[in-house]
N, C-alpha and C positions, 0 to 999 in steps of 0.2 A: 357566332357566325365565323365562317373559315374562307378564304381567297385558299384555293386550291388548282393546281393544274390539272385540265380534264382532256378526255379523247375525244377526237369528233364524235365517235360513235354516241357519244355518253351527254351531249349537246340534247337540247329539245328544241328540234328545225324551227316551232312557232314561234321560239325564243329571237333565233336569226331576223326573223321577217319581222318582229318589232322593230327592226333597226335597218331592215334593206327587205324589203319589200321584191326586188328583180330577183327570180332564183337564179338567173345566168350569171350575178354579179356573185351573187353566194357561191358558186360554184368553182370562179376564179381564184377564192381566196380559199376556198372550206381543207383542201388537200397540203395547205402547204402554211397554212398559219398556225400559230401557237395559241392555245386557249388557255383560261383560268377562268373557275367561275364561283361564286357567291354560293356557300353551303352553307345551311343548318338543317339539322336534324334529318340528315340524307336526302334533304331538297333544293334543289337547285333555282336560286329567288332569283338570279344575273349573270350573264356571259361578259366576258372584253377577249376579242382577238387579237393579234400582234402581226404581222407579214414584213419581213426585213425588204426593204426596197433596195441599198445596197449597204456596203460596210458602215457609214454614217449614219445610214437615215432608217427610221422605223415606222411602220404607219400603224395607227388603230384602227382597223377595218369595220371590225363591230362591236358597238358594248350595249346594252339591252337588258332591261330589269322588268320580271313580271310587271304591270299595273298593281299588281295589290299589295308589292311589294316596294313601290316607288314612294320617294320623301323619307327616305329612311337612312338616307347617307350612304346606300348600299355605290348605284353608282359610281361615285367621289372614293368610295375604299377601292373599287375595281381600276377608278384612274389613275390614283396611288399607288396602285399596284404595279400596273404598268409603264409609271415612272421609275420606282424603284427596279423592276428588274431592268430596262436601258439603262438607267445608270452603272448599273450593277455590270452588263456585257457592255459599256462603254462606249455606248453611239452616240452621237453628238447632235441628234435632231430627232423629237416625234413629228410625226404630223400625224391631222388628223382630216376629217370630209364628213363635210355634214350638209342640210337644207338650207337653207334661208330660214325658214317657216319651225326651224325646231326652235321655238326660243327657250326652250328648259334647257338642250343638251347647251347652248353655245352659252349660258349663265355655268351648267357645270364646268364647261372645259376652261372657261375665261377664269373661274375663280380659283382651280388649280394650276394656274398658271401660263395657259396657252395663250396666242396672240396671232389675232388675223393677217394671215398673209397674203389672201389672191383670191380672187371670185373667179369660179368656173361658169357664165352667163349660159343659160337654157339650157346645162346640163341635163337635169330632170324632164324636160322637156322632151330633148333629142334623145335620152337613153331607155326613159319608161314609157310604156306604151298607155298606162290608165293615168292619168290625171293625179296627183297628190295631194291632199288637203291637208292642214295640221294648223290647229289654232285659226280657222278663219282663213289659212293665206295659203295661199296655195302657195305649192313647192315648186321653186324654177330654177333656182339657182346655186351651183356647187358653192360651199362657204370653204376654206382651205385653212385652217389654223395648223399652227408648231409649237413646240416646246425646243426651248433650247436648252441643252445641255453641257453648261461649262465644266472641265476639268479643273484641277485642284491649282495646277499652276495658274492658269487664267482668273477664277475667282480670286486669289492673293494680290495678283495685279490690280483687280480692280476694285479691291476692298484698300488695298494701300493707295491709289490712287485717289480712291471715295474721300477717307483720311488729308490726305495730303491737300483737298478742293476745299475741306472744314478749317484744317490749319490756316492758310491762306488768309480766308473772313477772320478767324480768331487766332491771333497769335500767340494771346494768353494759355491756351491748350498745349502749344509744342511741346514740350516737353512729358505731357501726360500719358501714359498707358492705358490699355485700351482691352477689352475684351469685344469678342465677334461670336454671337448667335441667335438662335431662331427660337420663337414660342411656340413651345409642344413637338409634334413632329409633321411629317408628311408635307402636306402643300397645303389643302385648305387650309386648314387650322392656322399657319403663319399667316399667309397672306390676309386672313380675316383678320390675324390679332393684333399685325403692324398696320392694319388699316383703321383698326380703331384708334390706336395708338397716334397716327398720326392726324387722324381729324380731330383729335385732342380728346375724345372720348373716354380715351382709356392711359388713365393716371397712376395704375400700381397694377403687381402682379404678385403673386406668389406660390411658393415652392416647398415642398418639402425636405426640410431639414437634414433630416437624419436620413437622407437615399443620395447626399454629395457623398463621391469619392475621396477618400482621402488626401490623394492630390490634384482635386477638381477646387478650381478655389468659389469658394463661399461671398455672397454679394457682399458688399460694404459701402453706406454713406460714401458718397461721394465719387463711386466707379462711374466710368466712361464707359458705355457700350456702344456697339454699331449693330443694331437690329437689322435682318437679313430676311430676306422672301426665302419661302419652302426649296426658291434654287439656287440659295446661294448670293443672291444678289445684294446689294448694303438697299436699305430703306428708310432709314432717318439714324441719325446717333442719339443717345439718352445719356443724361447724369441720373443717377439713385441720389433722391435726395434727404430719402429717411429708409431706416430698416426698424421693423418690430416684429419680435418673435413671440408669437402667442402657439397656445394648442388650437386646434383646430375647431373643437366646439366654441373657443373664444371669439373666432375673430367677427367683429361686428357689423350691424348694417351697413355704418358710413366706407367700411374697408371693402365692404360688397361694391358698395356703388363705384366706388374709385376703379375698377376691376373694369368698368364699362361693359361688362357682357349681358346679353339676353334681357333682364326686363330691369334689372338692379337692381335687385331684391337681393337678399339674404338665402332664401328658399333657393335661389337659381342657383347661387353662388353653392350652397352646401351640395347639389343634386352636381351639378357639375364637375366638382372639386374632387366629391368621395368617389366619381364616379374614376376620375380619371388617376388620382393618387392611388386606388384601388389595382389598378395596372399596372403601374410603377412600382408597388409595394411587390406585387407578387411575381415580378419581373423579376426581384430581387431577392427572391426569396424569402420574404418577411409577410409579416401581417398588418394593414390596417387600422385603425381603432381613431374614435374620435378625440383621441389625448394624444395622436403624434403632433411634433412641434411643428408650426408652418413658418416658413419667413417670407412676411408680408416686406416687398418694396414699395415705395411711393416715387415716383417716375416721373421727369420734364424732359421735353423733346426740347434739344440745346442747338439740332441740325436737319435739318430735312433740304436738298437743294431743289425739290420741286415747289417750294414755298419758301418764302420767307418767317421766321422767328421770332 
């Protein structure tokens, strides 16, 4: 599957009306927004549109995944989508507009990072003229969520600051150095995988070896990191408190579970693993195999200031 920039013309309108239903609202937007949509095999399974509101702020107007084509991460890749390009043209807020009553969409936009700001009360009400239903409840209410978008100098501040609130509690640390990043990439994917990480589920991670840069440094016993959400933001600090380098068909049940993902099995961990080392390998121009080295870490949260340690 491909996220691809498409033309109105090249839209399928029943596509739209998944997601706005008013054609006069479609109409507002359709002339003057920017589309991308979800391609395989020259079909088009998802739409997301973009409408700049002014220099800072960008709005997602509509994103809309066939039905037969939904639970499939497609969505979550179109909202990613259109994170990375705002980032990319440098605006400093999405927002987004949705029901009350959708409770799939406000589970996707919440878990790549967005955050309720303002109810528009009997929107749906006063703006459509039939009645909305969805899930049992009727639709009345505009939901208004954002994403905020920090720049580079601002995230610094508040990653050294984050630092400086840990020092503080533990003095033993000043002097320590420190690494700053995220698990995997985009949004879901972090935000899920420091959230395991911090309700203590998830106690090791691991990475493939031989795809560090040569001057990317390699984890070691005893590093300090400050794990980050998909925007940047710090999440809890980690000590590494073991590293084991096995191949990849090696690495065992007990080091699946420790991984906290999906059912903790073994089975998860290798469907997962190959699926996603398999992308990274050929990102890089290399190939696969189940004999490349992995390094397994084993991980304690040393900090988190929404909790106590």
């Amino acid at each position: 599957m491909q996220i691809e920039k498409i033309y109105k013309d090249l839209i399928p309108y029943e596509l739209l009306f998944l997601a706005d239903e008013n054609d006069e609202q479609i109409k507002k937007y359709i002339d003057i927004a920017r589309f991308w949509a979800a391609i395989k095999d020259n079909e088009v399974l998802g739409i997301i549109g973009l409408k700049e509101e002014n220099s800072e702020t960008i709005e997602i107007v509509n994103i809309a995944v066939y039905e037969k084509h939904q639970n499939k991460k497609i969505g979550t890749e179109l909202l990613e989508k259109a994170i990375s390009y705002s980032k990319e043209k440098e605006y400093k807020e999405i927002i987004i507009k949705t029901g009350n009553s959708g409770i799939k969409q406000l589970y996707l936009y919440q878990r790549c990072g967005f955050r309720f700001d303002s109810i528009n009360k009997d929107y749906f009400l006063k703006n459509y003229c039939v009645p909305i239903y969805e899930n049992t409840i009727q639709c009345r209410d505009q939901i208004i969520l954002y994403y905020r978008i920090y720049s580079e100098k601002e995230l610094t501040k508040i990653i050294k600051d984050y630092w400086n609130r840990f020092i503080e509690e533990n003095e033993e640390y000043k002097d320590r150095s420190y690494e700053v990043w995220k698990f995997c990439y985009g949004e879901y994917l972090p935000n899920k995988l420091l959230g395991l990480v911090r309700e203590g589920k998830k106690t090791g991670t691991s990475s493939a070896l031989d795809l560090y840069e040569k001057d990317e440094k390699v984890p070691e016993q005893g590093d300090i990191s400050i794990i980050t959400f998909g925007n940047g933001l710090p999440g809890c600090i980690i000590e590494t408190k073991e590293i084991r380098i096995k191949n990849f068909k090696d690495i065992s049940e007990e080091e699946a579970r420790l991984e906290g993902e999906g059912d903790l099995s073994l089975d998860y961990w290798r469907n997962a693993h190959e699926w996603f080392f398999k992308l990274e390998y050929e990102e890089m121009g290399k190939e696969f195999s189940e004999g490349i080295p992995v390094l397994f870490e084993r991980l304690e949260v040393i900090y988190d200031n929404h909790r106590r340690i």
